[in-house]
C-alpha positions in Angstrom: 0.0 0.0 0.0 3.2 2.5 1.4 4.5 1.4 -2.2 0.6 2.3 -4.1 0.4 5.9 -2.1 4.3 6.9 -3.0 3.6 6.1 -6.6 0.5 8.3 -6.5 2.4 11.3 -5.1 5.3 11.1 -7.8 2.5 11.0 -10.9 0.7 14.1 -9.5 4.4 15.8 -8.6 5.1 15.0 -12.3 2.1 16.4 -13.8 2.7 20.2 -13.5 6.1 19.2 -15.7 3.8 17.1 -18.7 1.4 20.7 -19.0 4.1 22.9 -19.0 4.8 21.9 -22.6 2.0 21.7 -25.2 2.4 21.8 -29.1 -0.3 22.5 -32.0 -0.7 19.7 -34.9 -1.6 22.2 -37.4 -3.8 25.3 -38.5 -4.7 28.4 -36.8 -7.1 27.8 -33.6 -4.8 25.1 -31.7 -5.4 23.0 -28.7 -3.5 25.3 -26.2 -4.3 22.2 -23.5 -2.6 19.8 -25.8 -0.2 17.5 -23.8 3.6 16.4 -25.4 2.9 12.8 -25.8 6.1 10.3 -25.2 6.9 10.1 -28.8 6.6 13.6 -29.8 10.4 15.0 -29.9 11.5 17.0 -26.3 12.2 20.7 -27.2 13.7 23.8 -25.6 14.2 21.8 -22.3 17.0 24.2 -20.9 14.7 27.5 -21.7 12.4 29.2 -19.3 10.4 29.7 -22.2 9.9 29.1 -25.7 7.7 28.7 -28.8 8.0 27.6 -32.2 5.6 28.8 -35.3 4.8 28.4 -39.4 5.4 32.5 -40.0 3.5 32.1 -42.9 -0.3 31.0 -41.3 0.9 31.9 -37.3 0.1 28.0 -37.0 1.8 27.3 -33.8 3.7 24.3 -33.9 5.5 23.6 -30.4 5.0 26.0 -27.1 6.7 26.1 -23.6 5.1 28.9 -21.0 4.5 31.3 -24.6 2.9 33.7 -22.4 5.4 33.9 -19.3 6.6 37.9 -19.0 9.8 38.2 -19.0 12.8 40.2 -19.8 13.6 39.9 -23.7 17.0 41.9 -23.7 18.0 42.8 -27.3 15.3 41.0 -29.0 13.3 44.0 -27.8 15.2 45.7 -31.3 13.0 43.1 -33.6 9.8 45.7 -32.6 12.6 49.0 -33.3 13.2 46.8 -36.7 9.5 46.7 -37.8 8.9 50.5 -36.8 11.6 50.9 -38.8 10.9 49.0 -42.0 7.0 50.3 -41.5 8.4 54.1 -41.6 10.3 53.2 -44.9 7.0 51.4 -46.4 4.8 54.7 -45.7 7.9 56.9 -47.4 8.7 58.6 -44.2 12.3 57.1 -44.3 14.4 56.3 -46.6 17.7 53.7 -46.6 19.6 56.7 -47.8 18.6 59.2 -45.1 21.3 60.7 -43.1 20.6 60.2 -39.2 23.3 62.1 -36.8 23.6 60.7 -33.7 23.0 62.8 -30.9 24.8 63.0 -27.1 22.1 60.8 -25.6 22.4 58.0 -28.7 26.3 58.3 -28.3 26.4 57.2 -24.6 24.6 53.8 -24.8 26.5 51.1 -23.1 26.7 47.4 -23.8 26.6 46.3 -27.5 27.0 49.0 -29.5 28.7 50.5 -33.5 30.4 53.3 -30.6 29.0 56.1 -32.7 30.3 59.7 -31.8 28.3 62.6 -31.2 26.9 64.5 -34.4 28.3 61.0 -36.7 26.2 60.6 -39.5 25.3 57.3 -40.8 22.7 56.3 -43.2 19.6 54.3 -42.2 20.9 51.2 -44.3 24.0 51.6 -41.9 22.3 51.7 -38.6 19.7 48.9 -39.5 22.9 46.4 -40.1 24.4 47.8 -37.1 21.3 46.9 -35.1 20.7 43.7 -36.9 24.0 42.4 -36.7 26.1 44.0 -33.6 22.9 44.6 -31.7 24.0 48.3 -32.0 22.1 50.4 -28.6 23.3 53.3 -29.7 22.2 52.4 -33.4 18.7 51.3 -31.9 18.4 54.6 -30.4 19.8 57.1 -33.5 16.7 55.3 -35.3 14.2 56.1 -32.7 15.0 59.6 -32.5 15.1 59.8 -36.4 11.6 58.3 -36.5 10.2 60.0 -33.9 12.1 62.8 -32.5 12.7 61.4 -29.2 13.1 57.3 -27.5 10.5 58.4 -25.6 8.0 59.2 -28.2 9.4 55.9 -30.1 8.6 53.9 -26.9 5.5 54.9 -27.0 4.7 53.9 -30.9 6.7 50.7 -29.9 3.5 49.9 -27.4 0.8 51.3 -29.5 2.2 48.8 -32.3 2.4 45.9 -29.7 -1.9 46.6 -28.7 -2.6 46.7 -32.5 -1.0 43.3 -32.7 -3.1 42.4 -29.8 -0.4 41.2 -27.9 -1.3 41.3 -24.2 2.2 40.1 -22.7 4.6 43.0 -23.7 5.6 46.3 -22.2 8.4 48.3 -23.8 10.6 51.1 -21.7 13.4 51.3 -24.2 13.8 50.8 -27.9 16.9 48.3 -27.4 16.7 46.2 -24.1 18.7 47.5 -22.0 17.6 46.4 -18.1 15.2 48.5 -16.7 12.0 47.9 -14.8 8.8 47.1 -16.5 9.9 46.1 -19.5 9.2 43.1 -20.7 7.5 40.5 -23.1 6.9 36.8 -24.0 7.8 33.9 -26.2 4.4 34.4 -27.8 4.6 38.4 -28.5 8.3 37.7 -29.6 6.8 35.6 -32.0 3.9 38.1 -33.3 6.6 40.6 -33.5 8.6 38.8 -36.1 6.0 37.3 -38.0 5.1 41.4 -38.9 8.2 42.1 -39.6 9.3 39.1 -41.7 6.2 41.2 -44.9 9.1 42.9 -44.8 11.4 41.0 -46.7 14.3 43.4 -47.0 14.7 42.9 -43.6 16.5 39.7 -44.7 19.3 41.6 -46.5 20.2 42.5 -42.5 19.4 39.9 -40.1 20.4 37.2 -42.8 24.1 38.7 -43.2 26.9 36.8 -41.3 29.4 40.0 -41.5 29.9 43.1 -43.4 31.4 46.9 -42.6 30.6 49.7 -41.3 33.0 52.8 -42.0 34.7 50.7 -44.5 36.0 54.3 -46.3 37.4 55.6 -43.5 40.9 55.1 -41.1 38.6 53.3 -38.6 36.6 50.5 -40.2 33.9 48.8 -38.0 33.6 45.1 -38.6 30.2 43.4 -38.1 29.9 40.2 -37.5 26.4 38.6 -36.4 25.5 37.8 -33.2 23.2 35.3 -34.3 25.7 32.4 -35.7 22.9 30.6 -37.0 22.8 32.4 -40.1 26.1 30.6 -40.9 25.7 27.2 -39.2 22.0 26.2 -40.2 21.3 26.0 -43.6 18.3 28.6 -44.2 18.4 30.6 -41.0 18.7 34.1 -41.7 17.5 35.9 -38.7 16.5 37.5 -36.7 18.1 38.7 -33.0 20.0 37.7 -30.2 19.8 39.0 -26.7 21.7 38.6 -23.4 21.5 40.6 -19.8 22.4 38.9 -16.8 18.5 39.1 -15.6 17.2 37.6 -19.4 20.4 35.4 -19.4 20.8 34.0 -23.7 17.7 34.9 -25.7 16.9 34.2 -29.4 14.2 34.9 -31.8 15.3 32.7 -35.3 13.8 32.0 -38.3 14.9 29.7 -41.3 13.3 28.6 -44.4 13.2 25.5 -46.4 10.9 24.3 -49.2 8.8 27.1 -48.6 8.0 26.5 -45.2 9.3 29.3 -43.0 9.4 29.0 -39.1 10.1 31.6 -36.6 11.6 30.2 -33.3 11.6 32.3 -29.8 13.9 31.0 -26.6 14.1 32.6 -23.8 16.1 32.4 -20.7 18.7 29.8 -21.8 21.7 29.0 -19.8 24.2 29.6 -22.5 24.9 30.7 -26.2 26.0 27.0 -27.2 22.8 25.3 -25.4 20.9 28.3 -27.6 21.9 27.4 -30.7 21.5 24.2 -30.3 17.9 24.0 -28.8 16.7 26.3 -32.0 18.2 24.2 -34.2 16.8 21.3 -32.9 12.8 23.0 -33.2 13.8 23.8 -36.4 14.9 20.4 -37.2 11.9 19.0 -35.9 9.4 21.4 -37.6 11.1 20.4 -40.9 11.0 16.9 -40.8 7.3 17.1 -40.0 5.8 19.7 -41.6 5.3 20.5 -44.9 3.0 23.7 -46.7 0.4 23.1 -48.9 -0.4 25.8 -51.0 -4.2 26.0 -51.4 -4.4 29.6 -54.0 -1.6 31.4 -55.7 -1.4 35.5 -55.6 -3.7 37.1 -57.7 -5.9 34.0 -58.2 -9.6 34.5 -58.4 -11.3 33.0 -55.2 -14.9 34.6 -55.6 -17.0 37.3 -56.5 -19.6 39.1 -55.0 -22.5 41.1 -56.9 -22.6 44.9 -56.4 -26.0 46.6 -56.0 -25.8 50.2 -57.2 -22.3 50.2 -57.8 -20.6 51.6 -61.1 -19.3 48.1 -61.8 -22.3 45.4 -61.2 -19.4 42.8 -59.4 -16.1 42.5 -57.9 -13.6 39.8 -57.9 -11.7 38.7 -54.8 -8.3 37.2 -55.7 -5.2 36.2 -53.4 -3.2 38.8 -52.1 -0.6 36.8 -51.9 -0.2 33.0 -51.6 -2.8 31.4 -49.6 -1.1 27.7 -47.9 -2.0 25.8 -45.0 0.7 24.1 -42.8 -0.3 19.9 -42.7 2.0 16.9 -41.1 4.1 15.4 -43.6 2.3 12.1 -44.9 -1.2 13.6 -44.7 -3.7 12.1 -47.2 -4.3 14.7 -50.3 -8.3 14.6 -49.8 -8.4 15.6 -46.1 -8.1 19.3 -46.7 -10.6 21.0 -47.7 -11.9 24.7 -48.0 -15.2 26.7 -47.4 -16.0 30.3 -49.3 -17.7 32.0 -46.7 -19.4 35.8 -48.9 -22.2 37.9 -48.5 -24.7 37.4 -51.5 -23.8 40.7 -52.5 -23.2 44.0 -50.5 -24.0 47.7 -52.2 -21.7 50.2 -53.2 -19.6 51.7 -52.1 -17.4 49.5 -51.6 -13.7 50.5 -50.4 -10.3 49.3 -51.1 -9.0 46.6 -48.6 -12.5 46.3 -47.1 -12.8 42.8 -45.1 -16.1 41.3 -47.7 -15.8 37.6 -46.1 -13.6 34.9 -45.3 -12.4 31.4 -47.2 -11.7 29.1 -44.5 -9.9 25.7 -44.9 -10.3 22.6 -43.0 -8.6 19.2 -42.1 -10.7 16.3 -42.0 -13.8 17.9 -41.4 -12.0 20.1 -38.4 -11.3 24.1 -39.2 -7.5 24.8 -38.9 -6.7 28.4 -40.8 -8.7 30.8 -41.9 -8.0 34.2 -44.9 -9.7 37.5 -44.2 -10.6 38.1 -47.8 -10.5 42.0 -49.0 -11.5 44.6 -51.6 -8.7 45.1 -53.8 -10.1 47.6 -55.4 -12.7 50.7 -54.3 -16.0 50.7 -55.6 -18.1 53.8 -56.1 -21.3 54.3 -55.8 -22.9 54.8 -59.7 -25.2 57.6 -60.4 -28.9 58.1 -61.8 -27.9 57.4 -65.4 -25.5 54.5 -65.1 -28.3 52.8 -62.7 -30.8 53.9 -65.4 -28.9 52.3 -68.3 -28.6 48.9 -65.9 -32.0 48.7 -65.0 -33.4 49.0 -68.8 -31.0 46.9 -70.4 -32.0 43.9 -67.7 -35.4 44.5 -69.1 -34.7 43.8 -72.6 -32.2 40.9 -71.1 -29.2 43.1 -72.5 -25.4 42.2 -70.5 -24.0 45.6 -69.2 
């Protein structure tokens, strides 16, 4: 009995370790509750936290406490990265813009490009010096650039983290650097890259194993990537290290193969060696079981919708980009399957990028992604004569 009662206690002491990790077979809505079964692989063992994703659908493959707070160190520059890149999308930056570094920018400790006061560098410069030295004072001359001061960046840095909807992160600096209440999660890391991986330049940086900054001059700076899985893994090319002694070795990485790109997050490990080696193995794992299936190709037509009192009777909703589902390698052909889900028709006007329904895709009967599908083009509403025109030739059974 002594025996019966000692083996009890063990199984219930063990059970808090089995929860702690759960993974997601495939698709968008995942079983958060899933267990780790004894044959699935063990990942990120040494991390206090960690998750691994498809960056294409957000499918989330493998978790470990995703949603634990904690200190993210210099993946914190991953959010300055995407303010960055979004700035350059809308044309309020450009690569070529000259940024001067001011006294404040100039005194960062820690990692840093060890810019001087009223240096000028380029935007292209200070994004590789971020991206591959993990450049403070780099992160910082981009902030104030953007938005006059760190402080006003900081607080576009958490406007941009609610609009994501992420609920674990609080920024108090654009380049992690230890200071109270600032932190985030495995999860948000996650998000965070994802965004900025539409932005494919961002490759050209993150991807780049070494390069020069000053290379003109008597004092050339050589960068070479903290990240050493752009070198060692075949596909990595991103995205940022991090280390404080609080965060201890941090790493958000991403690789792609076959078409299947996956973004891993670790937090917390013990070492850069045990690092490296725990992403590698998630992406290992992901690649050997995983596969993408592409289900429509950009600029494919998926639908179309009819137009009441519009100046064009219909509109056709096409692929953005291309639409593919992550499945488990060795899934049967037949089991996915999709659903258009449209309004019978809507009336004018209708507006660019406007959300008109939804094609959602399932696995054996069971939904696992689903694509908001948009207006890509703005519809106005058509006036007395056009409507006139319509209406008669239907009468006489005419197309317009």
């Amino acid at each position: 009995m002594k025996k019966v009662v000692l083996g009890l206690l063990a199984l219930v002491l063990a059970m808090p370790l089995w929860s702690s990790v759960t993974y997601a077979n495939h698709g968008g809505p995942h079983d958060a509750g899933a267990e780790v079964s004894s044959d699935e692989a063990v990942l990120a063992e040494n991390s206090k936290s960690a998750i691994l994703i498809d960056a294409d659908t957000g499918t989330v493959i493998f978790e470990k406490k995703s949603h634990e707070k904690l200190p993210p160190a210099s993946i914190t520059k991953i959010m300055t990265m995407l303010l960055t890149m979004e700035a350059i999308d809308k044309g309020k930056l450009k690569l070529t813009d000259k940024v001067t570094a001011s006294e404040y920018a100039s005194s960062m400790g820690g990692s840093q490009i060890f810019l001087e006061p009223g240096e000028q560098m380029t935007v292209d410069e200070l994004l590789k010096g971020v991206a591959m030295a993990s450049g403070n004072d780099a992160s910082v001359a981009l902030a104030e650039k953007i938005a006059g001061t760190e402080k006003n960046f900081v607080k576009m840095m958490n406007d941009r983290a609610r609009q994501l909807g992420l609920k674990d992160t609080h920024f108090e600096n654009c380049n992690g650097l230890p200071v109270e209440n600032h932190y985030s999660s495995a999860h948000d890391i996650a998000m965070i890259s994802r965004e900025l991986l539409k932005y494919e330049g961002i490759t050209k940086y993150t991807g780049s194993y070494q390069d020069y900054l000053r290379k003109e001059t008597e004092k050339p700076f050589w960068l070479v990537n903290t990240n050493k899985l752009v070198r060692f893994y075949s596909g990595a090319d991103g995205l940022k290290t991090g280390y404080t002694s609080e965060a201890k070795f941090c790493l958000a990485a991403t690789a792609k193969r076959d078409g299947l790109r996956l973004i891993a997050v670790v937090l917390g490990e013990p070492n850069t060696k045990t690092r490296n080696s725990e992403v590698s193995a998630m992406f290992d794992y992901a690649f050997s079981q995983y596969s993408v299936q592409p289900i429509y190709k950009t600029g494919e037509v998926i639908g179309k919708v009819k137009i009441k009192k519009g100046k064009t009777s219909n509109i056709e909703l096409a692929a953005s980009k291309t639409m593919s589902v992550l499945i488990k390698k060795g899934s049967e052909p037949g089991s996915i399957t999709q659903k258009l889900e449209l309004p019978d028709k809507l009336v004018a006007p209708v507006k660019e990028g406007q959300v008109i329904g939804k094609l959602v895709v399932y696995q054996d009967g069971k939904p696992i992604t689903e694509f908001e599908l948009r207006a890509s083009t703005t519809i106005e509403k058509a006036g007395f004569w056009t409507l006139f025109k319509r209406t008669t030739s239907q009468l006489f059974f005419v197309d317009s």
